[in-house]
Backbone as ProteinMPNN parsed JSONL, in Angstrom:
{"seq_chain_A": "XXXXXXXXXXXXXXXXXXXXXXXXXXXXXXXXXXXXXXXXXXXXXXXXXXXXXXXXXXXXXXXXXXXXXXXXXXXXXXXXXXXXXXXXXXXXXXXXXXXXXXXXXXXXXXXXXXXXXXXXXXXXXXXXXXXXXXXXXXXXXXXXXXXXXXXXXXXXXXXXXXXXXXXXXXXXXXXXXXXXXXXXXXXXXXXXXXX", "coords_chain_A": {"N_chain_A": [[172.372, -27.237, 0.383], [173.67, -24.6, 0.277], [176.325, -25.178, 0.617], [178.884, -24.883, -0.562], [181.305, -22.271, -2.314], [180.338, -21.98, -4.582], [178.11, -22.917, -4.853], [175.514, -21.079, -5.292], [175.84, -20.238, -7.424], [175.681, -18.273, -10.44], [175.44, -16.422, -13.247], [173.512, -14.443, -13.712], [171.135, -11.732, -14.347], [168.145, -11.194, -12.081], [165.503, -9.603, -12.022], [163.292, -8.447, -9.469], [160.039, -7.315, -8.743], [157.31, -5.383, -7.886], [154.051, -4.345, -5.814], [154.173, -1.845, -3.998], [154.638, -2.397, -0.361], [154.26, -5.344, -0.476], [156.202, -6.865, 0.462], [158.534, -6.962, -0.764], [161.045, -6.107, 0.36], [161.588, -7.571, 2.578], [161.028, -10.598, 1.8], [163.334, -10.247, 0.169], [165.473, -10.12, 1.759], [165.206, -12.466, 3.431], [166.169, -14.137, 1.261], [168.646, -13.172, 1.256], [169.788, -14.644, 3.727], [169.386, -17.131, 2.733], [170.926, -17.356, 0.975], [173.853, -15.796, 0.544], [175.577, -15.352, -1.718], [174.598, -14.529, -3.646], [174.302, -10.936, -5.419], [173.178, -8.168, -4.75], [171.619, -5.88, -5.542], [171.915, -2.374, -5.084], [170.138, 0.509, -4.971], [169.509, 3.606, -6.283], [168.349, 6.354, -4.964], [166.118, 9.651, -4.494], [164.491, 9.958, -2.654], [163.606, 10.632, 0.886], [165.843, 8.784, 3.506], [163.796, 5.906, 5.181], [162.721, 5.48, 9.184], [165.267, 3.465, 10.586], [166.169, 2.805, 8.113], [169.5, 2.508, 6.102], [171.917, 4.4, 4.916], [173.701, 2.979, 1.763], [173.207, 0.729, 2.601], [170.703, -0.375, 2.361], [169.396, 2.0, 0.403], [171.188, 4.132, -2.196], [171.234, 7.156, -0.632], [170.562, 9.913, -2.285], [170.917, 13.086, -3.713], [168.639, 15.558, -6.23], [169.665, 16.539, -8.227], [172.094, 15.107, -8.439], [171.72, 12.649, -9.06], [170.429, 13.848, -11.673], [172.507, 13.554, -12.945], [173.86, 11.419, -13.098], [172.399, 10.077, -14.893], [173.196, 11.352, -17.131], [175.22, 10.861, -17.617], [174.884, 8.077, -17.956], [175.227, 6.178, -16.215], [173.431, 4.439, -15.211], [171.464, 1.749, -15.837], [168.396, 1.454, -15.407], [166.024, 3.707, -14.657], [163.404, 5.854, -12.889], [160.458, 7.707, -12.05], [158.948, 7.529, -9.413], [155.627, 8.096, -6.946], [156.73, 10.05, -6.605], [159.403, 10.379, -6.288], [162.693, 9.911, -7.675], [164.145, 6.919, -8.361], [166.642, 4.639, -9.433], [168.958, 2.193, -10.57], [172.176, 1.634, -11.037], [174.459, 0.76, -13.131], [177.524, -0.101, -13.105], [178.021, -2.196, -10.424], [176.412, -4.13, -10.939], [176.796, -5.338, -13.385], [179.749, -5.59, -13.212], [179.25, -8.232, -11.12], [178.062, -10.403, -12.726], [180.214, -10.51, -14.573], [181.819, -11.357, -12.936], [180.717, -14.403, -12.467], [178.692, -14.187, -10.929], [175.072, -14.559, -9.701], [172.993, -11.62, -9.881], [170.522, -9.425, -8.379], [167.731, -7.025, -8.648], [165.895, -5.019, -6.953], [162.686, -3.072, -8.123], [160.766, -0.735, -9.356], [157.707, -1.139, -11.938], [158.255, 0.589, -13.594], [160.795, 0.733, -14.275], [161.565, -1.844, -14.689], [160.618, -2.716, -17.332], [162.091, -1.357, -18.491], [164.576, -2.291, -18.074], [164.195, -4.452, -19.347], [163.907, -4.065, -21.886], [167.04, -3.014, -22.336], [168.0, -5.047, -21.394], [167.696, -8.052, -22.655], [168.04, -10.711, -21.635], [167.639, -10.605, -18.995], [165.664, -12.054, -16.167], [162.421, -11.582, -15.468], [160.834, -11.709, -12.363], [157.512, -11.17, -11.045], [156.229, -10.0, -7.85], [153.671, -10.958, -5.964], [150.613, -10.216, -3.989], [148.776, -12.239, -1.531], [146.373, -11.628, -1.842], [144.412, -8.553, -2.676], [143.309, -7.075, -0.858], [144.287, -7.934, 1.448], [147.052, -6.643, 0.729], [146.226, -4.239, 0.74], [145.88, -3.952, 3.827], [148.202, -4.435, 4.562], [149.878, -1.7, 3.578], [147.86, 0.638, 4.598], [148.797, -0.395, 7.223], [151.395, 0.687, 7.77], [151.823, 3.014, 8.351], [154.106, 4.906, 8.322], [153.741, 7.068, 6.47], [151.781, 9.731, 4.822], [148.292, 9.675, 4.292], [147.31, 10.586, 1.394], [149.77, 9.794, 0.415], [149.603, 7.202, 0.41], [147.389, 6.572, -1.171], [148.021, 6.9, -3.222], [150.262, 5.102, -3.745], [148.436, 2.738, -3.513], [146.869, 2.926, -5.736], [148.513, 3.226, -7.648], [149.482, 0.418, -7.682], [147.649, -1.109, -8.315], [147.817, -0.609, -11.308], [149.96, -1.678, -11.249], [149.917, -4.848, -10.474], [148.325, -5.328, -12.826], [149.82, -5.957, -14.984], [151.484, -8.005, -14.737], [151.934, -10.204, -16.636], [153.356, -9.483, -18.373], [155.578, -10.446, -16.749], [158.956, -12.983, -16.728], [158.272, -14.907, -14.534], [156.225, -15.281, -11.681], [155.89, -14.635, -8.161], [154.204, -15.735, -5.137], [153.646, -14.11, -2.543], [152.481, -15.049, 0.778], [153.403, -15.681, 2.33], [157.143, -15.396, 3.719], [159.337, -16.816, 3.768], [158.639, -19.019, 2.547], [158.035, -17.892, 0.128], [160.913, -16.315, -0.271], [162.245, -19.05, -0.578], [161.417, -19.929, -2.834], [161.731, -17.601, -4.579], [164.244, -18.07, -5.001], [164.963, -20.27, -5.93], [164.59, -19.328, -8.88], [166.128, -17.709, -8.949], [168.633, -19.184, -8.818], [168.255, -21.354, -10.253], [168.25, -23.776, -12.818], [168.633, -22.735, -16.488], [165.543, -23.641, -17.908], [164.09, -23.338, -20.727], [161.357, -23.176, -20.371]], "CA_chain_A": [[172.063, -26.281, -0.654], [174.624, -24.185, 0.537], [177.51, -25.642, 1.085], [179.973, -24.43, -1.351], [180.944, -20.95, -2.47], [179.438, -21.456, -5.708], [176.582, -23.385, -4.429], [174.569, -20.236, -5.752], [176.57, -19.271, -8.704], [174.585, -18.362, -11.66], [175.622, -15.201, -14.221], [172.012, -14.067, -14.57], [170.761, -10.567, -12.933], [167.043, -11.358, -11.855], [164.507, -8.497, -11.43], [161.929, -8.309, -8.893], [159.235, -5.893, -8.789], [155.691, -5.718, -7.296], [153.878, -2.987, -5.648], [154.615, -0.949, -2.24], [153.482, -2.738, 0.136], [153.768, -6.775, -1.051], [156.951, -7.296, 0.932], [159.983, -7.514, -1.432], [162.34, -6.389, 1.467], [161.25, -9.111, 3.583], [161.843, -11.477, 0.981], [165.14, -10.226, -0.147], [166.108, -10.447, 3.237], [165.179, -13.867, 3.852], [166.817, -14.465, -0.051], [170.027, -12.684, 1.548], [170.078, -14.885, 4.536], [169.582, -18.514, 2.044], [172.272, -17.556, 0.0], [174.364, -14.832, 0.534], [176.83, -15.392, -2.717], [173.541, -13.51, -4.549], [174.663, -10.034, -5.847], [172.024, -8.038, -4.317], [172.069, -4.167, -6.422], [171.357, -1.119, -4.319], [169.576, 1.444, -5.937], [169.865, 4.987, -6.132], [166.793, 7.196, -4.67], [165.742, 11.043, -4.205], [163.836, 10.243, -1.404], [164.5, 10.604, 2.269], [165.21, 7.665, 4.649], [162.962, 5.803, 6.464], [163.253, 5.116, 9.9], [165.593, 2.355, 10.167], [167.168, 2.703, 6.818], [170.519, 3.015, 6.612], [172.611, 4.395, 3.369], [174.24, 1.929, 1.467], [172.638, -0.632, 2.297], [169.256, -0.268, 1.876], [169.817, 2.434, -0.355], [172.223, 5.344, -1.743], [169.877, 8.122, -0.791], [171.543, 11.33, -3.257], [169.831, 14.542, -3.912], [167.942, 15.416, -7.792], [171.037, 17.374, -9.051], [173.211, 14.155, -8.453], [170.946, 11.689, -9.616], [170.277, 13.842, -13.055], [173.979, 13.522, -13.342], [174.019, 10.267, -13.04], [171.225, 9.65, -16.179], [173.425, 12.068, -18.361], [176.812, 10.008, -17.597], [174.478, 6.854, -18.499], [175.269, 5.124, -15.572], [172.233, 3.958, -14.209], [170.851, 0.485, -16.12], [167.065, 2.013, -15.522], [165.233, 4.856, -13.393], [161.902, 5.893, -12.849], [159.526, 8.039, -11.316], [157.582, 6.782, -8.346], [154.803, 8.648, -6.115], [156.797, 11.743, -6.568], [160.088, 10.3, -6.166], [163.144, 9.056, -8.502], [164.867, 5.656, -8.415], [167.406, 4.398, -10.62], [170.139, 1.042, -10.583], [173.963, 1.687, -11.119], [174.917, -0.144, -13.932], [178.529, -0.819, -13.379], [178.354, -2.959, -9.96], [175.828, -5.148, -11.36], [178.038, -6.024, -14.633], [180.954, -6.578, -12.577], [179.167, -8.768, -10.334], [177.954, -10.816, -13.949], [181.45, -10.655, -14.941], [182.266, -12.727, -12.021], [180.154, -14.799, -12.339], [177.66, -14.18, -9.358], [174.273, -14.084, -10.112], [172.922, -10.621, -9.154], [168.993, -9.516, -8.005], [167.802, -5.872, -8.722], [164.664, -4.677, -6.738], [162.358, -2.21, -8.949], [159.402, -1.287, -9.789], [157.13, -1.698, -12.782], [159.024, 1.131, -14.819], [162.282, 0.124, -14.22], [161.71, -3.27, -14.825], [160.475, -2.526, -18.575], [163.562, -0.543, -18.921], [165.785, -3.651, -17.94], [163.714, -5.743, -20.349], [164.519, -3.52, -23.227], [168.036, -2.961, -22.075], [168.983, -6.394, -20.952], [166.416, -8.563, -22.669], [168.208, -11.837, -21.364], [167.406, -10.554, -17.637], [164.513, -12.258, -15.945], [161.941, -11.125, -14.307], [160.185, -11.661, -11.334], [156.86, -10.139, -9.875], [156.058, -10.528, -6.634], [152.379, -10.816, -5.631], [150.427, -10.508, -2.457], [148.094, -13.158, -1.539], [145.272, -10.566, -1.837], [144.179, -7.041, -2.536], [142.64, -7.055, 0.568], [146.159, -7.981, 1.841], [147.859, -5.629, 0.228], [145.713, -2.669, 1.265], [146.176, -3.805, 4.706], [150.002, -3.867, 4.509], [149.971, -0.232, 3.002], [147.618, 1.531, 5.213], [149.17, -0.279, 8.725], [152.415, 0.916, 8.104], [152.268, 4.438, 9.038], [155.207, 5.854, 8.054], [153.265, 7.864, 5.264], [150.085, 10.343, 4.947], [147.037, 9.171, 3.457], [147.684, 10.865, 0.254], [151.09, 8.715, -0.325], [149.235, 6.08, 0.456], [146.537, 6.423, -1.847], [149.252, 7.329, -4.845], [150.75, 3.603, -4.047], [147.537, 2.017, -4.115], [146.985, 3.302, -7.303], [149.789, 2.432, -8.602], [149.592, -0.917, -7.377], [146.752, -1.742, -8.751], [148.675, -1.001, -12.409], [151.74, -2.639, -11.414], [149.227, -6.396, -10.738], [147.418, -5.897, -13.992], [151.127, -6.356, -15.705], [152.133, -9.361, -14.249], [151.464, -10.71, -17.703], [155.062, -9.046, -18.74], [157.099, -11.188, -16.324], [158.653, -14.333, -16.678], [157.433, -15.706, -13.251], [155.341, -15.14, -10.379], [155.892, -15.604, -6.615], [153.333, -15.093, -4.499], [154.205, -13.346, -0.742], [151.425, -15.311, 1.501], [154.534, -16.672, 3.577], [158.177, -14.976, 3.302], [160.233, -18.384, 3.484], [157.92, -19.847, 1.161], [158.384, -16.725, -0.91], [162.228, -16.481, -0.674], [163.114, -20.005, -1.386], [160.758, -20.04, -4.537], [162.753, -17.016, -5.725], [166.021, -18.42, -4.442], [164.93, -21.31, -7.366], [164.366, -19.029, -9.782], [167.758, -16.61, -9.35], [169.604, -19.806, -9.273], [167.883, -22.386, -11.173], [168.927, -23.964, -14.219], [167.02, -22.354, -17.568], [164.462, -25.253, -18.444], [163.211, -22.905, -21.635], [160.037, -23.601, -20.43]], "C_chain_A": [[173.031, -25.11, -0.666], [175.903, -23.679, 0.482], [178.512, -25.17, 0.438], [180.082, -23.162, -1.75], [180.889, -20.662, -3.92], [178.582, -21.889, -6.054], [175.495, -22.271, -5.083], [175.036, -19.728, -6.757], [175.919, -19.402, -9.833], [174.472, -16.241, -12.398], [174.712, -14.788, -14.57], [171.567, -13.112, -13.589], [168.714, -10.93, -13.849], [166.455, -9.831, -11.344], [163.159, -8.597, -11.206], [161.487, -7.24, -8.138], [157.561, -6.622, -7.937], [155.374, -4.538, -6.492], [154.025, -3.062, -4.04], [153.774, -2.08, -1.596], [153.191, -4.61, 0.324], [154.958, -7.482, -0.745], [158.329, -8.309, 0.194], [161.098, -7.178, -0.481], [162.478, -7.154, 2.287], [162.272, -10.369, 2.817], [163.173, -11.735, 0.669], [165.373, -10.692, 1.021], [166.53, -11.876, 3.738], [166.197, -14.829, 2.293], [168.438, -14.381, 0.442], [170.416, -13.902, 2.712], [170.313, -16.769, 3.846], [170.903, -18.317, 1.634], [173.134, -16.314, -0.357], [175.238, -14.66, -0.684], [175.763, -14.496, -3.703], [173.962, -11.831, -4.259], [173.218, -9.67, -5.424], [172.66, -6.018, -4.895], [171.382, -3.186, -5.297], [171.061, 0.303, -4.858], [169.558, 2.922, -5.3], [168.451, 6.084, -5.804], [166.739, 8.63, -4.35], [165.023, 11.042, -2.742], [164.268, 10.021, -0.29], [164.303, 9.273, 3.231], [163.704, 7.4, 5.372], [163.033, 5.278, 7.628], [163.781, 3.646, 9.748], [166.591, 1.909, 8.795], [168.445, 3.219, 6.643], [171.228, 3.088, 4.505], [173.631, 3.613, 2.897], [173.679, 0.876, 1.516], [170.797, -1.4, 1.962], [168.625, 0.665, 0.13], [170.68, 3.335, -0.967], [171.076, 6.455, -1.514], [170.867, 9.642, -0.995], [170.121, 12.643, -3.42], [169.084, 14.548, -5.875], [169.5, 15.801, -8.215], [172.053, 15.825, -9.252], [172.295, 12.726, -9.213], [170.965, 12.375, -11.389], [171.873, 13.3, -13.927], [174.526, 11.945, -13.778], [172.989, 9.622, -14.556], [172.473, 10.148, -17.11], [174.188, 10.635, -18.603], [176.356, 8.612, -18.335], [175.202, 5.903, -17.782], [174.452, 4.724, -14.536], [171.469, 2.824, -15.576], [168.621, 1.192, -16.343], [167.084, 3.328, -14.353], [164.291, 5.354, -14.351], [161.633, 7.027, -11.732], [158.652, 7.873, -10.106], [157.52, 7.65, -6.942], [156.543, 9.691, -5.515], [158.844, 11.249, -5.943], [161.409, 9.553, -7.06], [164.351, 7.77, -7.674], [165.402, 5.281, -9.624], [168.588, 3.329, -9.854], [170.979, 1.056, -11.582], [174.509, 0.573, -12.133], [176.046, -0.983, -13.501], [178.848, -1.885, -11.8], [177.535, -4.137, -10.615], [176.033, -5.967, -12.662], [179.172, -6.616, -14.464], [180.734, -7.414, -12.018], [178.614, -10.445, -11.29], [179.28, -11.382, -14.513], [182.003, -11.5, -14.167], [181.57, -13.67, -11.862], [179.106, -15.252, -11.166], [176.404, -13.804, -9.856], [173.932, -12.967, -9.174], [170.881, -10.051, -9.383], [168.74, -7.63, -7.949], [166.017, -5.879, -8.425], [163.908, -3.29, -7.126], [161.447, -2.012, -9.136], [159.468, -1.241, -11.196], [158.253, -0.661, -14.243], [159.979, 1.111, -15.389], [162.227, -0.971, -14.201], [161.501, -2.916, -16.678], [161.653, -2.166, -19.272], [164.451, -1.759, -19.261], [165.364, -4.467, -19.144], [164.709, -5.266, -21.796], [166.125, -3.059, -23.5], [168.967, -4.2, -22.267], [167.682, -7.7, -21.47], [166.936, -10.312, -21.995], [168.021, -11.981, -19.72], [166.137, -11.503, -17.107], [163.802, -11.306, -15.142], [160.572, -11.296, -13.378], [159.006, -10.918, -11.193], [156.561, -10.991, -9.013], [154.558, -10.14, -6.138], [151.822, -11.238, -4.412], [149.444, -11.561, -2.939], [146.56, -12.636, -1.584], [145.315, -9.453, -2.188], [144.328, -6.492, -1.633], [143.887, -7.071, 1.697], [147.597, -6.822, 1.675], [147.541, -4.384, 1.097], [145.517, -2.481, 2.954], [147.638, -3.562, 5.275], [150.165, -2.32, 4.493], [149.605, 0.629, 4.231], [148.251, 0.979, 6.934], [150.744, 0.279, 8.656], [152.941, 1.909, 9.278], [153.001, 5.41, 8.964], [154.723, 7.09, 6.642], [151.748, 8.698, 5.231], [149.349, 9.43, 4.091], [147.396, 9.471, 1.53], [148.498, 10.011, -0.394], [150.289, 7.369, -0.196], [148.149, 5.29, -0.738], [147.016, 6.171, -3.127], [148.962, 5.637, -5.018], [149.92, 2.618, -4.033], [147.039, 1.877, -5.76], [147.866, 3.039, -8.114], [150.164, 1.0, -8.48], [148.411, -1.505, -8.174], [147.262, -2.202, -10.659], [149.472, -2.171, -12.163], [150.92, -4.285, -11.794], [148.503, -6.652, -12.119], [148.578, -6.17, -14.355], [151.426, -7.258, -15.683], [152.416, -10.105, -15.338], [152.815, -10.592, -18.443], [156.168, -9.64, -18.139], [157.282, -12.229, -17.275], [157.953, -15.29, -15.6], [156.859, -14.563, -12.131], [155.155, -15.762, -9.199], [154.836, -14.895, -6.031], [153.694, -14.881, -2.694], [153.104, -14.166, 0.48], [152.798, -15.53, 2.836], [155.925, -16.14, 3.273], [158.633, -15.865, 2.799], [159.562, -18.831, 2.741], [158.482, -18.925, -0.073], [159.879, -17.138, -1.282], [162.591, -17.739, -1.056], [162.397, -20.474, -2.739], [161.495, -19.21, -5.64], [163.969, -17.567, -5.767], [166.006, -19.37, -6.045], [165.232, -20.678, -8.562], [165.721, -17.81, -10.011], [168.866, -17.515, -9.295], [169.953, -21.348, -10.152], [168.574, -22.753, -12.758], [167.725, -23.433, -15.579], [166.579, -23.561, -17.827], [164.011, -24.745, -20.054], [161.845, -22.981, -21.557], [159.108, -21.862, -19.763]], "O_chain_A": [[173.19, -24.61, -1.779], [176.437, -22.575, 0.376], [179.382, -24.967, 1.285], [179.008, -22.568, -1.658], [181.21, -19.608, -4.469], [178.037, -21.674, -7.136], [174.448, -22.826, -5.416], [174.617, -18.611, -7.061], [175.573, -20.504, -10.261], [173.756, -15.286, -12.098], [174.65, -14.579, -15.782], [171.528, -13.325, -12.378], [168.227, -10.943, -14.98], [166.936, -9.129, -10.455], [162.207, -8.743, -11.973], [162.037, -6.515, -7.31], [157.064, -7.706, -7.633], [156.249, -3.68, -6.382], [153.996, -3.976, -3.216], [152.714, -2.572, -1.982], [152.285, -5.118, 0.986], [155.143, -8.552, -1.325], [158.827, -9.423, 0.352], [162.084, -7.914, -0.482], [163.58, -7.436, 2.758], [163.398, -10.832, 2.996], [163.903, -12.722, 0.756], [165.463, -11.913, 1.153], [167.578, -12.318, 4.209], [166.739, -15.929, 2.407], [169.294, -15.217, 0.151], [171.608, -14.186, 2.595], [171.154, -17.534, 4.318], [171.853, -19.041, 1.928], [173.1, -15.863, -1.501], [175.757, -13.544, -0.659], [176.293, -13.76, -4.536], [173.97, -11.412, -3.102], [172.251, -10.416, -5.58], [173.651, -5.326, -4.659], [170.299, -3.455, -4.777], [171.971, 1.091, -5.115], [169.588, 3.243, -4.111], [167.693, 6.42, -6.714], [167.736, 8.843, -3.661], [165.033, 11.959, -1.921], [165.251, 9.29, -0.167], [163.245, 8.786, 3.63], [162.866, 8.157, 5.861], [163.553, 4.177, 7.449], [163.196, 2.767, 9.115], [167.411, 1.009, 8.618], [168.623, 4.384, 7.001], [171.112, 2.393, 3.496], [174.592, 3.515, 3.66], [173.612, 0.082, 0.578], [170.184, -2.39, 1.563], [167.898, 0.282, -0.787], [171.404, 3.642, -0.02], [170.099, 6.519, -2.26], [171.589, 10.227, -0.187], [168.912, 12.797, -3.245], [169.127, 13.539, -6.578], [170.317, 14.923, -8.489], [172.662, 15.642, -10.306], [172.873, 11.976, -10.0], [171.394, 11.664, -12.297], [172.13, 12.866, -15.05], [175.378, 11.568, -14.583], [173.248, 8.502, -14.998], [172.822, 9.299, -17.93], [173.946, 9.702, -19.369], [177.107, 8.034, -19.12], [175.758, 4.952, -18.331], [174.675, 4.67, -13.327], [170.813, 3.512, -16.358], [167.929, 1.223, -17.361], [167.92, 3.695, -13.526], [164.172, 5.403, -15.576], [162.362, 7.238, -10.763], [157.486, 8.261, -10.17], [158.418, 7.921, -6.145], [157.114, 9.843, -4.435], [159.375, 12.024, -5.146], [161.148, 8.358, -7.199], [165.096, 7.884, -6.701], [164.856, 5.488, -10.708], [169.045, 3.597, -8.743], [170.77, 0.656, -12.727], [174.974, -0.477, -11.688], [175.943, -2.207, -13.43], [179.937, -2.455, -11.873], [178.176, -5.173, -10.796], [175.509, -7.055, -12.903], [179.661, -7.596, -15.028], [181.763, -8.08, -11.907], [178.73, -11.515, -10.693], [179.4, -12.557, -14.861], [182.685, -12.413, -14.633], [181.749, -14.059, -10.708], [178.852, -16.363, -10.701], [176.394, -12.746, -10.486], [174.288, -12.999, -7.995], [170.19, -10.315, -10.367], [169.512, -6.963, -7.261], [165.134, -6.381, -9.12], [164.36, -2.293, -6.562], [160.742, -3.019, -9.197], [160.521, -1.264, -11.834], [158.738, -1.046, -15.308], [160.227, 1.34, -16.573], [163.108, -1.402, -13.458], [162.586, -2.912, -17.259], [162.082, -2.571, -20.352], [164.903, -2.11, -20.352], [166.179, -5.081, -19.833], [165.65, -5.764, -22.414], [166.496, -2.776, -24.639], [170.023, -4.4, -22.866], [166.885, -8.15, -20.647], [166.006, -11.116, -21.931], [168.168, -13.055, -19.136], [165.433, -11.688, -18.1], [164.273, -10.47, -14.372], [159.441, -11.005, -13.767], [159.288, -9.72, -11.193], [156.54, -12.22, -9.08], [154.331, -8.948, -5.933], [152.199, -12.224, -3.78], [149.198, -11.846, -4.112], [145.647, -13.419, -1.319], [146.459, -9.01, -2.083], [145.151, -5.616, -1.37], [144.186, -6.246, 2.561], [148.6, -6.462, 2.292], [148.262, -3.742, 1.862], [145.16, -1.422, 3.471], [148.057, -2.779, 6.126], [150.614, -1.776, 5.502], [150.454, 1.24, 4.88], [148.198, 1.813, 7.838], [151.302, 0.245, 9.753], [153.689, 1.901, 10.255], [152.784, 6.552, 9.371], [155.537, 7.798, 6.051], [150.717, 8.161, 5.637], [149.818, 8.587, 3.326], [147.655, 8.612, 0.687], [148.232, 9.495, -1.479], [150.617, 6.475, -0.976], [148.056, 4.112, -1.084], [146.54, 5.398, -3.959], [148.176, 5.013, -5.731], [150.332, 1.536, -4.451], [146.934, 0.962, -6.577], [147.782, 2.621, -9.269], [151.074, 0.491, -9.133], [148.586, -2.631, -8.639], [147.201, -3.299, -11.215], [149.575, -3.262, -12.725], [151.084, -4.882, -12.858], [148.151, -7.757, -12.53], [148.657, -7.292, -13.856], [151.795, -7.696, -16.773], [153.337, -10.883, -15.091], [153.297, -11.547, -19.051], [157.329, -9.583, -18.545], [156.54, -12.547, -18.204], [157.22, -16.244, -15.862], [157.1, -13.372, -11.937], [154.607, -16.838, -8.963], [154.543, -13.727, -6.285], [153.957, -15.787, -1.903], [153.035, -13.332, 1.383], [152.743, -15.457, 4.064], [156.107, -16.508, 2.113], [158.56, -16.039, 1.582], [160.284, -19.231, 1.827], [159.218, -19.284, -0.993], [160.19, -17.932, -2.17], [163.375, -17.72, -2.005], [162.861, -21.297, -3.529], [161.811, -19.501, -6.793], [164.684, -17.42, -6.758], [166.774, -19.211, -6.994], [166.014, -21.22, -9.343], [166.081, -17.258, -11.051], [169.984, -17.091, -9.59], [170.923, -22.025, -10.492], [169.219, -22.045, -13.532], [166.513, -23.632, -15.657], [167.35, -24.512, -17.959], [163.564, -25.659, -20.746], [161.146, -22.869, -22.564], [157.882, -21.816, -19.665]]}, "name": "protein", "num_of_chains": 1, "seq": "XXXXXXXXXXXXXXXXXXXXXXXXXXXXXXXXXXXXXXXXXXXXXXXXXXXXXXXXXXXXXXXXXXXXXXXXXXXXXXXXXXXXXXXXXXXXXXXXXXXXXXXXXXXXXXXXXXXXXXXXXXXXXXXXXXXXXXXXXXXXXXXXXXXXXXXXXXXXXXXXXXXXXXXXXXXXXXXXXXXXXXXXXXXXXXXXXXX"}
């Protein structure tokens, strides 16, 4: 599946979304490790590391002033709001990476996915769903890295994000990473079926 270095080649930027908590960095991860030739976008955030996170590659982490700057210029594809923090994806690597024909994967949430739709309506997109509520809201509150309060936000907002689902094109469900990632792996390098 592999084997070649355009074994994964496919000119189509995929966006997957789903709420805090429902293990889209996992996934990617395990997505990054199937098939590395996948354009993987790194998004632009206000908020401060978390342990472990390193800039660049997780994300660029910029201040507000540089981020608004970045909306005027109109080079950011979408950005959003979320639990008190902004996010936004860099238009011009993820066009060049199109242009070369590499398919490329932009992780987002629910507001910035709408954006992309209406932007890029030939994008797909992905949500990613836990195998539970119940699941979910155990993910969230064992993390730790967050007060109660933040925690409560991203429940709340999770609960929106799953009624939506209805707005993708597909739906993976997280019960199992590797199950997860090579279901998306199908679907960021699959052939369109129109179906």
């Amino acid at each position: 599946m592999d084997g070649g270095s355009g074994a994964c080649a496919r000119p189509r930027l995929t966006v997957l979304s789903g709420p805090s908590g429902v293990g889209k960095s996992s996934v990617l991860a395990e997505l990054r490790r199937l098939c590395p030739q996948v354009f993987y976008s790194v998004s632009v955030t206000t908020r401060q590391p978390r342990p472990g996170e390193v800039d660049g590659e997780h994300y660029h982490f910029i201040d507000a002033d540089r981020f608004r700057r970045m909306i005027e210029a109109g080079e950011l594809l979408e950005h959003a709001e979320y639990a008190g923090n902004l996010y936004g994806s860099p238009w011009a690597p993820i066009q060049e990476a199109l242009d070369r024909g590499v398919p490329a994967i932009l992780e987002i949430e629910l507001q910035g996915a709408r954006q992309v739709r209406a932007a890029m309506p030939q994008a797909q997109l992905v949500m990613l769903m836990p195998p539970s509520w119940e699941e979910l809201v155990a993910r969230l509150t064992s993390r730790g890295t967050e007060d109660p309060a933040v925690v409560s936000r991203r429940l709340e907002a999770a609960r929106s994000e799953l009624a939506a689902g209805g707005e993708f094109d597909e739906v993976v469900v997280n019960s199992d990473v590797h199950t997860a990632a090579r279901h998306l792996l199908t679907l960021v390098v699959g052939s369109h079926t129109g179906a």
